[in-house]
TORSERO-809899 format. One line per field, with one value per residue (C-alpha): x, y, z; residue number from 1. Coordinates in steps of 0.2 Angstrom, whole numbers. Example, Ala and Ser with C-alpha at 12.3 -4.5 7.8 and 13.67 -1.06 7.14 Angstrom:
BEGIN
c1 c(62  68)
c2 c(-22  -5)
c3 c(39  36)
k c(1  2)
% end
This chain:
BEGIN
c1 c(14  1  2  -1  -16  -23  -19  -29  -44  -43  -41  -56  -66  -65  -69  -85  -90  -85  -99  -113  -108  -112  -126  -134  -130  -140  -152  -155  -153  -168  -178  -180  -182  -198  -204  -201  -216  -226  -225  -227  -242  -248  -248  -258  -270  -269  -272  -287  -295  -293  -300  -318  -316  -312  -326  -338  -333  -335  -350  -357  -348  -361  -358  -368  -378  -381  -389  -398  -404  -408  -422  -427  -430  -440  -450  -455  -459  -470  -479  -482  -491  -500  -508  -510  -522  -531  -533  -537  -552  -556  -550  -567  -558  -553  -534  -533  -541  -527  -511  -516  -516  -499  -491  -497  -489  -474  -469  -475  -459  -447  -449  -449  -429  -422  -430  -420  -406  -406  -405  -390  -381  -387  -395  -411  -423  -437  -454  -467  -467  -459  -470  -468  -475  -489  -497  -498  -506  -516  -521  -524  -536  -546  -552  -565  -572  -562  -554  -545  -541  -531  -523  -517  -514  -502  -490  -488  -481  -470  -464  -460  -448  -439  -438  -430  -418  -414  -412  -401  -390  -388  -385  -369  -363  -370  -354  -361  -363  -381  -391  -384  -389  -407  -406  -401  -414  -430  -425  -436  -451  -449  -450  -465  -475  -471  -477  -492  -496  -494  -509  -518  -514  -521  -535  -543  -540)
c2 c(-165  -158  -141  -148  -158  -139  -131  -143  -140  -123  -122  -135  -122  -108  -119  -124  -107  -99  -115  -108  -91  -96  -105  -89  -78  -92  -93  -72  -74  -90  -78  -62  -71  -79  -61  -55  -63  -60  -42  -45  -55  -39  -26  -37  -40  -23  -22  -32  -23  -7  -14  -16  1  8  -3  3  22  23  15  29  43  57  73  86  91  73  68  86  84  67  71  85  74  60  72  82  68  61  77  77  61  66  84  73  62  76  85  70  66  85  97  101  110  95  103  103  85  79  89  80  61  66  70  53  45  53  55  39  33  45  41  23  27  38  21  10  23  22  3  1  16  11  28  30  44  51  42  58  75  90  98  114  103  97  109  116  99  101  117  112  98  109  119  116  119  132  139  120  123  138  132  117  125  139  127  116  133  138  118  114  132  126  108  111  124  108  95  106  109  93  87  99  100  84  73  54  47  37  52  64  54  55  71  73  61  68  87  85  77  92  105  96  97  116  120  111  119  135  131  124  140  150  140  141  162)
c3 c(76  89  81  63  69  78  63  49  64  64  43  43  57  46  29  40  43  28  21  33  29  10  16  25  9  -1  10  10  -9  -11  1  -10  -24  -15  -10  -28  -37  -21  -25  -43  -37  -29  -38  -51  -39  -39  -57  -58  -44  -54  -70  -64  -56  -72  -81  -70  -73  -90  -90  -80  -85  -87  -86  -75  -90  -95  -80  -79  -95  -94  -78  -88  -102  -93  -84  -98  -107  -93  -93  -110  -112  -96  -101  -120  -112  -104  -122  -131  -119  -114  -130  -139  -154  -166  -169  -151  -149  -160  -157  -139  -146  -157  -142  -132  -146  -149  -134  -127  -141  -135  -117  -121  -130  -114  -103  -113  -115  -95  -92  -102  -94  -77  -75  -62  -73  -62  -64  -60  -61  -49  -39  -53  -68  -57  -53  -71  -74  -61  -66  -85  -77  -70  -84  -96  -115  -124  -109  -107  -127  -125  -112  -117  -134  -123  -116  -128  -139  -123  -118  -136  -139  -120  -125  -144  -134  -122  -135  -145  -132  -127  -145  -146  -130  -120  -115  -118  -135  -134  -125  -138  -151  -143  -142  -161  -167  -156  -161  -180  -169  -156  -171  -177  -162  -159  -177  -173  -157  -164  -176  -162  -152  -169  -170  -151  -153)
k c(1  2  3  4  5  6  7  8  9  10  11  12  13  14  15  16  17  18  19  20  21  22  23  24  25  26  27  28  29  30  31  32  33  34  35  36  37  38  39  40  41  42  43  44  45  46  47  48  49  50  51  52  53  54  55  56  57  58  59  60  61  62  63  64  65  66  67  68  69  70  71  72  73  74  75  76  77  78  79  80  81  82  83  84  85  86  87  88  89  90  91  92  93  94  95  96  97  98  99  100  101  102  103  104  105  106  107  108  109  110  111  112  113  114  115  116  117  118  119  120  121  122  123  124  125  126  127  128  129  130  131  132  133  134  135  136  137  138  139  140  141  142  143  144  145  146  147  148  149  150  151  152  153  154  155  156  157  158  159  160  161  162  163  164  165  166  167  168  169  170  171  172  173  174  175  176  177  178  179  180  181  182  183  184  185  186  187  188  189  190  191  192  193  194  195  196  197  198  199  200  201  202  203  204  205)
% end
């Protein structure tokens, strides 16, 4: 009778354990099912963190010849107004006079566009010359009568033919929709102005 009672606590004992053992498997089992979703949780985190990154990329994704043709663009258009000025005031052939106001307009405009172009890119153009362009302005200031007329009359011949090159280029091969289309669009100004400066240039002979 002893031994039967020993024998139903050992059987009991083992029931016991095998319950806890369950319970430990359980246990393990509710655990990484807990750690699952906190992994999923993580790489969506993940996910969102990459999302703005990704945003932001494409928002500035300009090419090396975007941004280089960009500055150029700003510059040169600064320049223009600039050295306009000075032929509107101190041109004392009439063509000259006015190829000078044509050019504070017109590119007045189109540096107006590649600002506005900029902001919504979140591009920073330059806002003055180089040291190069300054000093032909500089130089062009410096002159009077017809001797200014020529002058002006010279570089507004050799800019335009370098800036239709540019604008082309960038037109075909530039890598960021909006500043190609400025390009496109401005290229029929830029051909005027290079027709009109070579009458100026005929002119002031």
């Amino acid at each position: 009778m002893k031994n039967s009672i020993l024998a139903i606590l050992a059987v009991a004992s083992m029931v016991a354990c095998k319950k806890n053992e369950t319970t430990d498997v359980d246990k393990s089992a509710d655990s990484s099912a807990m750690t699952a979703p906190a992994a999923d949780s993580g790489m969506m985190n993940n996910d969102s963190t990459a999302v703005p990154a990704t945003t932001t990329d494409t928002k500035t994704a300009l090419s090396d010849q975007d941004k280089k043709f960009a500055d150029a663009a700003a510059k040169g258009g600064i320049m223009e107004v600039m050295m306009g000025q000075l032929a509107a005031t101190n041109a004392t052939n009439a063509t000259v006079k006015s190829l000078g106001q044509m050019m504070v307009k017109d590119h007045g405009k189109a540096n107006d566009e590649l600002k506005k172009w900029a902001s919504a890119t979140g591009y920073t153009l330059p806002t003055a010359l180089d040291a190069d362009q300054q000093k032909q302005y500089d130089g062009l200031k410096a002159k009077k009568g017809a001797e200014f007329d020529r002058m002006y009359a010279d570089l507004m011949v050799t800019d335009h033919q370098k800036d239709i090159a540019e604008f082309k280029k960038q037109a075909s091969g530039g890598s960021e929709a909006s500043l190609k289309s400025f390009a496109s669009t401005t290229l029929p100004t830029l051909e005027h102005h290079l027709m009109e400066s070579e009458k100026a240039k005929a002119a002031v002979k």
